[in-house]
Every structure is written in C-alpha cells, then in structure tokens.
MARPA-119784 format. One line per field, with one value per residue (C-alpha): residue number from 1; residue in three letters; x, y negated, z negated. Coordinates in pm, whole numbers, plus 50000, padded with zeros to 5 digits. Layout:
# MARPA-119784
i <- NUM, ...
aa <- ALA, ...
east <- X, ...
north <- Y, ...
up <- Z, ...
//
This chain:
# MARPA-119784
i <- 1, 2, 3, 4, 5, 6, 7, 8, 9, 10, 11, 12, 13, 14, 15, 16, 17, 18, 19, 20, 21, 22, 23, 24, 25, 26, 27, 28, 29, 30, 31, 32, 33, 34, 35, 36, 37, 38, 39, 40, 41, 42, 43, 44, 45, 46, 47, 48, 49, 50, 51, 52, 53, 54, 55, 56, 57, 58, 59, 60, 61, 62, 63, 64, 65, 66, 67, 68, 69, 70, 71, 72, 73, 74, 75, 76, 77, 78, 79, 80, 81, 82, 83, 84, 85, 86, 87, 88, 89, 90, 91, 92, 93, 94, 95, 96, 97, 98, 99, 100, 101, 102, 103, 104, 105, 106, 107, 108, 109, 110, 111, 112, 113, 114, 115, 116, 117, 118, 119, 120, 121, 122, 123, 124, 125, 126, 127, 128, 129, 130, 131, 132, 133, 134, 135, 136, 137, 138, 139, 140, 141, 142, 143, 144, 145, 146, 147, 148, 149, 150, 151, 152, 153, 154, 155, 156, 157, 158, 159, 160, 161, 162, 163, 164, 165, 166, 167, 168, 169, 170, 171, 172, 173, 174, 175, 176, 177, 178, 179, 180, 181, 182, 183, 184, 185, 186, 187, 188, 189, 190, 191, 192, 193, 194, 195, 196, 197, 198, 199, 200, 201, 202, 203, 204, 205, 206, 207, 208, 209, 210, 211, 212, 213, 214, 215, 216, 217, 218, 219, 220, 221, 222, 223, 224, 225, 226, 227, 228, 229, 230, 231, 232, 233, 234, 235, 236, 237, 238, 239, 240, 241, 242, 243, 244, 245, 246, 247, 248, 249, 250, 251, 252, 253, 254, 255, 256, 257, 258, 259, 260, 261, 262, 263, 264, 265, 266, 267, 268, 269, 270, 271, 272, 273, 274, 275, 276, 277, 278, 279, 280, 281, 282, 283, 284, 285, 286, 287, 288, 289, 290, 291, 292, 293, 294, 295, 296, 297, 298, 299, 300, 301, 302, 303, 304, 305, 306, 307, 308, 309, 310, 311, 312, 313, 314, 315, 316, 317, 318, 319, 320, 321, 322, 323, 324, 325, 326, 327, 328, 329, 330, 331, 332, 333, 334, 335, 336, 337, 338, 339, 340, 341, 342, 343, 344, 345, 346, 347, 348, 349, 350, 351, 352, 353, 354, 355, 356, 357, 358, 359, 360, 361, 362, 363, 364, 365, 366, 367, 368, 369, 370, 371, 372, 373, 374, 375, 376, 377, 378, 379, 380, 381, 382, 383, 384, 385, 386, 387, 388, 389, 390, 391, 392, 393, 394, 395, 396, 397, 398, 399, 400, 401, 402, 403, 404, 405, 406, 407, 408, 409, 410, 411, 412, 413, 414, 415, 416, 417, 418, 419, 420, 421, 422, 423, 424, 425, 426, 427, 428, 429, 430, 431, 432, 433, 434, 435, 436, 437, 438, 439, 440, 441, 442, 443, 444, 445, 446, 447, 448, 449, 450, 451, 452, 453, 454, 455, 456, 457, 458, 459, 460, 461, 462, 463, 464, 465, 466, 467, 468, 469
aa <- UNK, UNK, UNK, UNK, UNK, UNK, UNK, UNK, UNK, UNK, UNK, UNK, UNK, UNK, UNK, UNK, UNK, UNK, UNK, UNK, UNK, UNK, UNK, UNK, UNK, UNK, UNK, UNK, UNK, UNK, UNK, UNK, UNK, UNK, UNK, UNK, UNK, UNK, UNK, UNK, UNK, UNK, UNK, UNK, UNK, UNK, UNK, UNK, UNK, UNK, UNK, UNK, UNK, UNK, UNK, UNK, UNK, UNK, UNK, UNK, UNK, UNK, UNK, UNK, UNK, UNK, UNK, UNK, UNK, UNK, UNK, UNK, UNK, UNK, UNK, UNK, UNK, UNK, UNK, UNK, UNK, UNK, UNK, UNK, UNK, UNK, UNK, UNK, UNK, UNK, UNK, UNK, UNK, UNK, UNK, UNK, UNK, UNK, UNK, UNK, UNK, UNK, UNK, UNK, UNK, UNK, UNK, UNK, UNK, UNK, UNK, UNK, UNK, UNK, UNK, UNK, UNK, UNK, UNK, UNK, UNK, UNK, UNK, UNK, UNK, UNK, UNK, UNK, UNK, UNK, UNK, UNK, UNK, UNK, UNK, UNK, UNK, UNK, UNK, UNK, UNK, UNK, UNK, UNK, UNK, UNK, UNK, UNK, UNK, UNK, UNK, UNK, UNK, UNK, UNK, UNK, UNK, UNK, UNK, UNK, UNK, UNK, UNK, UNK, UNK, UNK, UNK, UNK, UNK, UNK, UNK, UNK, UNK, UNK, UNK, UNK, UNK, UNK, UNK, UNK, UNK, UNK, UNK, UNK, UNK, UNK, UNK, UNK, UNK, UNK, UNK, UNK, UNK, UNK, UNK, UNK, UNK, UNK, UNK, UNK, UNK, UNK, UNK, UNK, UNK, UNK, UNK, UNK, UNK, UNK, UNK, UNK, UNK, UNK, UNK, UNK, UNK, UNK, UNK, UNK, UNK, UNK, UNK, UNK, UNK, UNK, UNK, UNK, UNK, UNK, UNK, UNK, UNK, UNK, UNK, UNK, UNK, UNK, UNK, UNK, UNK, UNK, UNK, UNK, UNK, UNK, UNK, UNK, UNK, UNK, UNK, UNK, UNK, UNK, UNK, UNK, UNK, UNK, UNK, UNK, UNK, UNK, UNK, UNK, UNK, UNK, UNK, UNK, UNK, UNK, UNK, UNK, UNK, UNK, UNK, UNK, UNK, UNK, UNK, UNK, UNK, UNK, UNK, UNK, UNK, UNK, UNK, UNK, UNK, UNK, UNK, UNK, UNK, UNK, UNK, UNK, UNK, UNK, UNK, UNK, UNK, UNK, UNK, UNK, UNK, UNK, UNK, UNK, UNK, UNK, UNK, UNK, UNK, UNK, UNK, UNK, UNK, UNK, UNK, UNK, UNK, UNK, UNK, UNK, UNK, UNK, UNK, UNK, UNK, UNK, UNK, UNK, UNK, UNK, UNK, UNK, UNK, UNK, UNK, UNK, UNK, UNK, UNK, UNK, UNK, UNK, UNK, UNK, UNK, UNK, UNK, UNK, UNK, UNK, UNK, UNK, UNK, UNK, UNK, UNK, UNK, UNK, UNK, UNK, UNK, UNK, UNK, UNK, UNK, UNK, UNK, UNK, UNK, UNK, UNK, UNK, UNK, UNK, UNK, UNK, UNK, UNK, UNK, UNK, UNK, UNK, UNK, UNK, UNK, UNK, UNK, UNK, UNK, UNK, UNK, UNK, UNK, UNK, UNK, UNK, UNK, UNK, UNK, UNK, UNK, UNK, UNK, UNK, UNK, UNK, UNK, UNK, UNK, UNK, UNK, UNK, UNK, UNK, UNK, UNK, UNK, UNK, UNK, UNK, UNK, UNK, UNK, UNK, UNK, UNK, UNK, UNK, UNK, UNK, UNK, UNK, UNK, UNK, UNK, UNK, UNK, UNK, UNK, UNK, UNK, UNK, UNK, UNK, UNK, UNK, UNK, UNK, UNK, UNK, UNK, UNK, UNK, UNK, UNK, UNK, UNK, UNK, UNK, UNK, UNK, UNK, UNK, UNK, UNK
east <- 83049, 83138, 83457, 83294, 83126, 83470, 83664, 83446, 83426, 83799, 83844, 83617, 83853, 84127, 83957, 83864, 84195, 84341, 84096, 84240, 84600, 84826, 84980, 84710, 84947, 85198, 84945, 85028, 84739, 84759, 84451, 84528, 84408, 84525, 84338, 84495, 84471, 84762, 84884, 84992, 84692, 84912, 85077, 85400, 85540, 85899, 86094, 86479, 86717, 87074, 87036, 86825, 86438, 86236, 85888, 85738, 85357, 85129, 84774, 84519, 84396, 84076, 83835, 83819, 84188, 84208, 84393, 84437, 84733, 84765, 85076, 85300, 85569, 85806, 86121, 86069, 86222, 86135, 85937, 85861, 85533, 85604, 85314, 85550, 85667, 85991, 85977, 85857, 86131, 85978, 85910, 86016, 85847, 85953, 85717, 85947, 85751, 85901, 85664, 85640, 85400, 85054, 85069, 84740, 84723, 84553, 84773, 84616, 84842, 84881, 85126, 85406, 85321, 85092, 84918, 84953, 84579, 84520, 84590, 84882, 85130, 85427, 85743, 85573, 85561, 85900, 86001, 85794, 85978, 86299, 86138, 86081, 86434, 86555, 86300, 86461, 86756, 86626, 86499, 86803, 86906, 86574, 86685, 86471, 86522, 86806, 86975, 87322, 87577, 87455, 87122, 87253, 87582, 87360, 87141, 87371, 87534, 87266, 86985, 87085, 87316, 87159, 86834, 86982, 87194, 86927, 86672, 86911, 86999, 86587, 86505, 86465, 86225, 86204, 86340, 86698, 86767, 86518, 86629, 86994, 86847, 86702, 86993, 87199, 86881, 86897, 87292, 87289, 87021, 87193, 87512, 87364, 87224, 87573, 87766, 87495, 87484, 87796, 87694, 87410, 87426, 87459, 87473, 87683, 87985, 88214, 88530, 88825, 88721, 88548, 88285, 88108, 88251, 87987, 88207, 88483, 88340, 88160, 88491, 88731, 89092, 89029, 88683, 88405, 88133, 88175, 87772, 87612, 87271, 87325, 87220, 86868, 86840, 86675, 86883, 87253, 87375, 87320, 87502, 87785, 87834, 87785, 88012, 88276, 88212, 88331, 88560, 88795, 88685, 88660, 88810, 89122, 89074, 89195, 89019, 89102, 89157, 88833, 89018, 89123, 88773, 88653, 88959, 89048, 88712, 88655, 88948, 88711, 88472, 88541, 88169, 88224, 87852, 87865, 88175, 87973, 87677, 87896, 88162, 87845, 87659, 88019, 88055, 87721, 87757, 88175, 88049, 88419, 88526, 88705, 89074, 88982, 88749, 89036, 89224, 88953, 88766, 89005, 89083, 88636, 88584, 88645, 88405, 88149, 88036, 87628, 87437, 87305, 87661, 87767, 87469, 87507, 87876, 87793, 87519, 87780, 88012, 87793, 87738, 88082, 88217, 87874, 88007, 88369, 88462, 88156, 88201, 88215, 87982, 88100, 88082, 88214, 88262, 88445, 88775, 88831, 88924, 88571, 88720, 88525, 88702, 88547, 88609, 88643, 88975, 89185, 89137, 89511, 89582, 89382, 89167, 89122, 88828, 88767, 88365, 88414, 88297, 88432, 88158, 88290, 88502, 88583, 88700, 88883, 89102, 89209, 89339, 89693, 89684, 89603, 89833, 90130, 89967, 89953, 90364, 90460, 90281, 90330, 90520, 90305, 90016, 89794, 89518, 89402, 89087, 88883, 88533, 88318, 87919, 87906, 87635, 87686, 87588, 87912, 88172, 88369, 88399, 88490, 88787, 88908, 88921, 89083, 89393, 89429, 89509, 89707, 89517, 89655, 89546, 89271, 88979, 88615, 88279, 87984, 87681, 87420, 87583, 87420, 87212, 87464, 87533, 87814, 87649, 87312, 87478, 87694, 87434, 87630, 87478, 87727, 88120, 88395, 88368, 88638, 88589, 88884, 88885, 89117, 89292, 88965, 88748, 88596, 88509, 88785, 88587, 88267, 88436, 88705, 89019, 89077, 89380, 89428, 89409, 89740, 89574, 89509, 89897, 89933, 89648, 89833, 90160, 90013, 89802, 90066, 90383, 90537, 90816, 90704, 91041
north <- 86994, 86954, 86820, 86503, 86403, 86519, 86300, 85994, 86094, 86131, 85794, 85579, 85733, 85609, 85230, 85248, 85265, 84991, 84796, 84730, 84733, 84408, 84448, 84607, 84514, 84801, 85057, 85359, 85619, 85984, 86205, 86565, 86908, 87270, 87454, 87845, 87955, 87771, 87982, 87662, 87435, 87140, 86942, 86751, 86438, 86421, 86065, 86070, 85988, 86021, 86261, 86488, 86534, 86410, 86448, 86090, 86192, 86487, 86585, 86876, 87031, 87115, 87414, 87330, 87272, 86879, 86607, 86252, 86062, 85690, 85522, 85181, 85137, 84848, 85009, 85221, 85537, 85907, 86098, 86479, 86688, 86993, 87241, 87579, 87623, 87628, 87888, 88127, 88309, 88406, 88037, 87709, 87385, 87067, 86786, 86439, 86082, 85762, 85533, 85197, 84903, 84979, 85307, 85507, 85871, 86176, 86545, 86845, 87116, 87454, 87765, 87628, 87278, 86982, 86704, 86354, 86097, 85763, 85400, 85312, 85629, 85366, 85553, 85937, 86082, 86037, 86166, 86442, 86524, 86509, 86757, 87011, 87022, 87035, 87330, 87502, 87516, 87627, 87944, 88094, 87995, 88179, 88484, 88719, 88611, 88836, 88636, 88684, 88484, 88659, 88461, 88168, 88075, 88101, 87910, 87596, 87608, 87677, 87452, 87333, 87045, 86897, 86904, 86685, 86470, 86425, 86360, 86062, 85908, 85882, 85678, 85336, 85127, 84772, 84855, 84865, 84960, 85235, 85357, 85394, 85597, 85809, 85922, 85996, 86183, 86460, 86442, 86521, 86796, 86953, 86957, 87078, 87329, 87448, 87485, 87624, 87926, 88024, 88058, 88304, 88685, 88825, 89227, 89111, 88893, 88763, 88825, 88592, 88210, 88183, 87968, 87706, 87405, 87195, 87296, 87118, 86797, 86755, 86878, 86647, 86616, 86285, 86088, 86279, 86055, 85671, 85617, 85546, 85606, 85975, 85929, 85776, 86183, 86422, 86650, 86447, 86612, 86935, 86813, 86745, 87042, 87316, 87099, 87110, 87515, 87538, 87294, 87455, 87798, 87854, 87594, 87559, 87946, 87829, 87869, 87554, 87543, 87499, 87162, 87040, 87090, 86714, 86533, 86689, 86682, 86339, 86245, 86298, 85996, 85645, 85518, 85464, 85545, 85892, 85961, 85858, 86098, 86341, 86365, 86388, 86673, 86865, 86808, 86977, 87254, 87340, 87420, 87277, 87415, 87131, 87185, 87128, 86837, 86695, 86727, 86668, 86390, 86035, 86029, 85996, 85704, 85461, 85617, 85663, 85302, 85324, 85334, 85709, 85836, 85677, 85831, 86204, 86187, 86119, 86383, 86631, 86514, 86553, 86928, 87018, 86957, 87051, 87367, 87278, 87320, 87566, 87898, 88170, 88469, 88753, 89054, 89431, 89619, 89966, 90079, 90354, 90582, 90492, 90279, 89958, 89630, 89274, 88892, 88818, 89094, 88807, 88526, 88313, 88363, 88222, 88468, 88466, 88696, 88846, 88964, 89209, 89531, 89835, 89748, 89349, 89323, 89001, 89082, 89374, 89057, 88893, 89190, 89173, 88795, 88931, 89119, 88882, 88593, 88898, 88985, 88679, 88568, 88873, 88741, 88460, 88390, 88467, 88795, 88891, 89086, 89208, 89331, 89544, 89499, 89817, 90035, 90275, 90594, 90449, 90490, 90745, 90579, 90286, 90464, 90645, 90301, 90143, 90421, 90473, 90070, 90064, 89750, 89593, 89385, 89456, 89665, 89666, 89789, 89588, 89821, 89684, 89599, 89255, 89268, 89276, 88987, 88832, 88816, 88668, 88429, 88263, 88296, 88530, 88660, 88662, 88777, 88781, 88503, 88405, 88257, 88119, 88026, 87902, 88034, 88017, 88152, 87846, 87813, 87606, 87680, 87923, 87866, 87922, 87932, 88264, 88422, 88317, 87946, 87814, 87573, 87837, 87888, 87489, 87508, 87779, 87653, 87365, 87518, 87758, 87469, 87612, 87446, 87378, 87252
up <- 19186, 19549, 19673, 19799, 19465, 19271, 19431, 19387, 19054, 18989, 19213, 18967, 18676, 18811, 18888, 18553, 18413, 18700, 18542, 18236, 18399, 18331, 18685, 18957, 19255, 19045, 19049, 19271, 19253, 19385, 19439, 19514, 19619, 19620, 19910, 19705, 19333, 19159, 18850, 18660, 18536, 18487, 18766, 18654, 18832, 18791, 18811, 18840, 18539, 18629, 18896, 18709, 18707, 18424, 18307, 18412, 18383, 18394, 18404, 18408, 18763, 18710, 18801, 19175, 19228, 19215, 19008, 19002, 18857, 18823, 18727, 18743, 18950, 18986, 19157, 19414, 19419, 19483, 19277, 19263, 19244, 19024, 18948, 18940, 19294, 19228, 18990, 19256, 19334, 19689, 19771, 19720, 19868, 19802, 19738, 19721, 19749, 19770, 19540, 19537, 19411, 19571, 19714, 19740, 19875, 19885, 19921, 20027, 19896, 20082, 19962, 20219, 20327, 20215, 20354, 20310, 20383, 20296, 20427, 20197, 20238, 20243, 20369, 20252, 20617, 20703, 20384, 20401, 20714, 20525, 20269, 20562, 20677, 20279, 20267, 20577, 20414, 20072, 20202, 20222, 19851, 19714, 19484, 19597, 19955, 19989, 20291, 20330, 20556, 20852, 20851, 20687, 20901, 21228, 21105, 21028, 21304, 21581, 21370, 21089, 21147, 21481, 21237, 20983, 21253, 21436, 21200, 21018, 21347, 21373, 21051, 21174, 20951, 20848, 20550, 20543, 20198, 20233, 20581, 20372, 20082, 20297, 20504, 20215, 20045, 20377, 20341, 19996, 20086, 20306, 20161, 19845, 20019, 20207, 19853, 19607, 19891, 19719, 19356, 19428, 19441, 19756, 19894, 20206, 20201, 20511, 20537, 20478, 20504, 20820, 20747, 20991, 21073, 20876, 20570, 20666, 20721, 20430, 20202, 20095, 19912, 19814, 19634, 19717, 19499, 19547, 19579, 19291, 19430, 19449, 19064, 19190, 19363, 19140, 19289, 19261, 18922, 19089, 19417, 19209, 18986, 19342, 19490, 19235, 19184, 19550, 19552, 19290, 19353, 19685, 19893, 19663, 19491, 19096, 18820, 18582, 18229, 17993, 17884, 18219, 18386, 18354, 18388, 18747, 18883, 18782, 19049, 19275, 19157, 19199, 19098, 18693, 18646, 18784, 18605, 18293, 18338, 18537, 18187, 17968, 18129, 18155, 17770, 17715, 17946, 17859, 17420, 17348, 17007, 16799, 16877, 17275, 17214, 17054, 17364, 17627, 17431, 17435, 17817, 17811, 17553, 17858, 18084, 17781, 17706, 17761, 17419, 17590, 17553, 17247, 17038, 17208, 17080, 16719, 16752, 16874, 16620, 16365, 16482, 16530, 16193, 16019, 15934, 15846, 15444, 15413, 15248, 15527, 15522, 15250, 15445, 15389, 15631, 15717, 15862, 16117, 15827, 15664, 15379, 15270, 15369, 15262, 15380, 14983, 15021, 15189, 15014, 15007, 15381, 15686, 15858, 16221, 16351, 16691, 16719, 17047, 17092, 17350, 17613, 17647, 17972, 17865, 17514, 17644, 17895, 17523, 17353, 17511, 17372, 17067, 16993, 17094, 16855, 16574, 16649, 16626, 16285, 16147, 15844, 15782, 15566, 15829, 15858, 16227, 16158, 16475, 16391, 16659, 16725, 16961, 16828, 16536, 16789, 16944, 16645, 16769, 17083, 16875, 16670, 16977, 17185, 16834, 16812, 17202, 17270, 16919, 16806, 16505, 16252, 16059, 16278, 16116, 16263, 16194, 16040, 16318, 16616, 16653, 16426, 16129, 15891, 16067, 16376, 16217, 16019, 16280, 16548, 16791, 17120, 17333, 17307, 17227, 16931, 16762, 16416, 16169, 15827, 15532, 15201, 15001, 15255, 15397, 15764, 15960, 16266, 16382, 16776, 16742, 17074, 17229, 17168, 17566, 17501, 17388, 17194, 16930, 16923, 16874, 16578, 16366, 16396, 16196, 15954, 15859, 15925, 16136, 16342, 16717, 16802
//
C-alpha cells in the first residue's frame, strides 16, 4: 500500500469516527509519518495533569510508519507526541502541540526534527519553534551526552539566553492568552533546563560558584511559583522539584531535614493549587515512616482540600498502619561467636533493628548514633539488635568490622544476604532499614527513624515513659 492510498485510507477512518461525534467543531485530527524505523510500535499522546504528562490516547503505527489519532478537545492546551524518544539516551526531541477545537494536521517525523502540513495547524509552528530552542538546551542534559560545564556555560551565555529573549519578545498573535502561555512555556524551558544540569553526573566540574549570570536572575529568596499555569506544563512538576534541588543545595548549600522538606519549600509558593499538587507529589516521593508523618502531615490538611488529595491520604493511611499490631517475622539468626540467636529470645522488651551490612556507606554514617541511643537506654526495657545482609563469603569481614568498631547491642548475620527471611518478608532492597517492634513481638513499625533522626529519641522516650523534661 502506497503512501498516497494509506493516507486516504487512514483519513476516511478518521471521518468515519467524526461522523458519529456529538461535537464535530471539537474534533482535532492528527495524521502522521515516520520517514526512519521507529523501535516503538505504539505512539502515545500525552495531555497535562498537574504538571505532569498523562496518557490521553494512543494508537498502533502500522507497517509503513504512519498513524492517525482523532480526539475531542474543548480547552486548548499543549499536548505531547511520545513514541520512545525520550528514552534514547543519545537523543531527545521534543514534540509539544497546542490543540484546540478543529485542528487538522499532518507530521512528518524525522530522527531530530518533524514536520508540520495542513490548513488548520492553529498556533503549532510557533510552538514548534519553541520546541527547537527547548531541544537546544536538552542536549546538554542527555546522559550519555557527556557535556560538562565547559560546553554548557558557553552555550547560555553566548546563545542561549538571546535565543529565548529573543524568541519571547517575537510571539505576537491575536491571541493574548495564548501569546502569555507561550512565553512562560520557553521560560519554564529554559529554566528547567539551567537547574536539572545540576542533578546529572558529570566527569568535569567548575570550580567554586562561578556560574553564568542567567542563574541569578532566574533565582530568588522570596516566591518563586505564583502562576498557576505552570501546572497546565507537562513539564511544571519537574520545574519545580530541579529548582528546589538547587535551590537548597546549591545556591543555599544545606541539606534539610526529611520532615522539614515540604514546609520550607512551600514558602516559596503563593499559588494554593501548586502547593496542593506540589505537597502531594513530595509526600509520595519523601516514604515518611509514621512518627514523621505525624509531624509533617497537619501543617498539609489546609493545602489538601481536592477530592484527589483527600482519597491518596486515606490510601496512604491505610498502608502505613497496615502492618501495625502484626506479629513480626520469627527469625534465628547467629552471633559472631556462631551461637543461635532468635526474635522469639526477646519477647518483654521492644526491639529496635538495624538491617546494614559492612559495604553500606550510609549505614556505616548511623552507627555513631547508634551507639549513643544504645548508652543511653541501656537500663531500659529496650533490645538494639543490628542484623547484617553482607554475603556469607564475607563473615569474617563481618566479625572483624563487628569487634574493630566495638558495636554493641545485639549483632546477627542474616544466612542469605538479601535473600534471607527478614529481608523477604519486609521487602528490603535497599539499606540501612530500621524496623521496631513491641513486648510481644508485634511490629510497631517496618520504617522505622534512623538512629540520626531525633524523632526516634522522642518515640522511645514514650514507649518506654520516660521523662522528656
């Protein structure tokens, strides 16, 4: 089947279905064409809910590279073309549109750059513009790319800005609102662009803070998100999270407090919508244990209101008690001196439990914590049991580490590394893990605080009753 016949072909699907649509003035249709082998066999077209991508529709290419995709629309707004391209890790195109009632087009699609046909394109060729100078930046943010400041600070300065400037100061339709959404899609680009440099791996680094000047103009002590129509960007979530990751990292260098995280950052935005969505997402992404939801939680109810939020809190209720009362995993494991020790052997004291292993940076950073929490409750009911998943080959290595740092407590080594009970049955693939549980063996908490959070100290004080005053 030639192209010619395919497309009529593919066009008379499409009338077929406007046909029976309740609204054909709503009806924005989309023929396209990939002129190279695409690996995918599926193209995906993305809307944008709260800032974030979101499968609106997909369909099949076929054998000779083409696809058709009809849909409503009501509200204009952009919409993305997804069939794997930004998975490549050696390039990255972005295809944006800005749909609205009664668009028809046809996109040729080439490795780096497509091309938009048809009488009713809308706004699509100045966008398309925009998604060449979002693409000009993007190179540089590719992982296999390998570019390092030396490429990339040239670039902004010598290119990059008077390409964004000048390409905002440009956009001059009759449509106001548009012309608006526009600009602050390239800002939001290219900012985007300018912070998520920093959270890739690089094999050259500059020294001190000299930066370009673009940095400081788009960096701010004060509200940073007051626009509520960064939400309407499918990359705006993103915007906000690299921006905050440079914010407290590198502009300000401090690292802040698991519990603290959402509360300070939300200082920055005045829109009560994006502190909604932007408070959600940072609840999924932070995994707070119960003792720190309790602390990070009540300052949010005012911000969570929608129905969206209200429903993800019961879920994540629901899942962070679920465990709570159950009977923790009986385990025995042995001793550096090779005796047999069991979870059932401590029953009438709590039982805290550090998973770790010799390997663990990060476990090795709590150990000093660890032992000043196991001083100072040394005479209560209490049992601080630390149980190692390194890899039975490295026992000795284990014992030697165990007597050399004079660990206290009780010190176990799991039979399988990972792969051993404990692990399996509380799902750990990462460490350290801290688990704790009560006089009759029951779980008080599978995520537990690290000995480093002094919320841990605040939690056994009042399990055990002790005096805080």
């Amino acid at each position: 089947m030639n192209r010619k016949i395919l497309f009529t072909w593919l066009f008379g699907m499409l009338v077929t279905h406007l046909s029976i649509a309740k609204n054909k003035s709503d009806i924005v249709t989309i023929e396209g064409h990939f002129n190279f082998d695409v690996k995918q066999k599926e193209v995906v077209l993305n809307h944008v809910v709260d800032g974030q991508p979101e499968i609106h529709t997909s369909t099949l290419i076929n054998e000779e590279g083409a696809f058709a995709i009809s849909l409503p629309v009501t509200t204009p707004g952009f919409y993305y073309i997804e069939y794997g391209q930004n998975n490549n890790r050696n390039r990255a195109q972005l295809i944006r549109l800005y749909l609205e009632p009664g668009l028809q087009m046809q996109i040729e699609i080439d490795e780096s750059e497509y091309t938009l046909k048809g009488k009713r394109l809308g706004h699509n060729k100045l966008v398309q513009q925009a998604n060449k100078i979002n693409d000009a930046f993007a190179q540089f943010n590719l992982l296999s790319g390998l570019k390092t400041y030396k490429d990339f600070y040239p670039f902004v300065e010598n290119e990059g800005v008077k390409m964004v400037n000048d390409f905002k100061n440009s956009i001059n339709t009759k449509d106001e609102e548009f012309n608006e959404f526009l600009k602050l899609a390239v800002q939001v680009d290219f900012e985007r662009e300018l912070f998520h440099f920093f959270r890739l791996p690089r094999v050259s680094h500059p020294k001190g803070d000299e930066k370009p000047e673009a940095y400081a103009h788009i960096v701010t002590d004060g509200v940073k998100f007051s626009d509520k129509d960064i939400l309407r960007l499918g990359n705006g979530l993103s915007y906000i999270h690299d921006y905050f990751f440079y914010y407290n990292f590198l502009h300000l260098k401090k690292r802040i407090a698991k519990v603290d995280i959402i509360k300070t950052n939300l200082e920055a935005i005045s829109d009560a919508r994006i502190k909604e969505v932007y408070a959600l997402e940072e609840l999924k992404r932070l995994r707070l244990n119960e003792e720190e939801y309790k602390v990070v939680i009540p300052p949010l109810y005012q911000y969570l209101t929608s129905e969206k939020s209200k429903a993800y809190l019961l879920e994540y209720e629901k899942v962070l008690h679920k465990e709570v009362g159950q009977p923790g995993f009986e385990f025995t494991y042995h001793d550096i001196e090779g005796n047999p020790v069991s979870f059932s052997d401590f029953r009438g004291k709590y039982v805290y439990i550090d998973v770790w292993a010799t390997w663990c940076g990060p476990c090795k950073k709590e150990i000093p914590y660890l032992k000043e929490i196991e001083h100072d409750y040394k005479d209560k009911d209490i049992v601080f049991m630390s149980i190692s998943v390194d890899a039975i080959k490295d026992k000795q290595k284990w014992k030697d580490f165990v007597k050399n740092e004079s660990l206290g407590g009780v010190q176990l080594m799991a039979d399988k590394a990972f792969k051993s009970g404990i692990a399996q049955n509380y799902e750990i693939n990462a460490i350290p893990r801290f688990l704790l549980f009560d006089k009759e063996g029951k779980i008080i908490s599978t995520n537990a605080s690290r000995p480093s959070n002094p919320l841990l100290r605040k939690q056994l004080d009042r399990l055990l009753g002790v005096s805080t005053k």
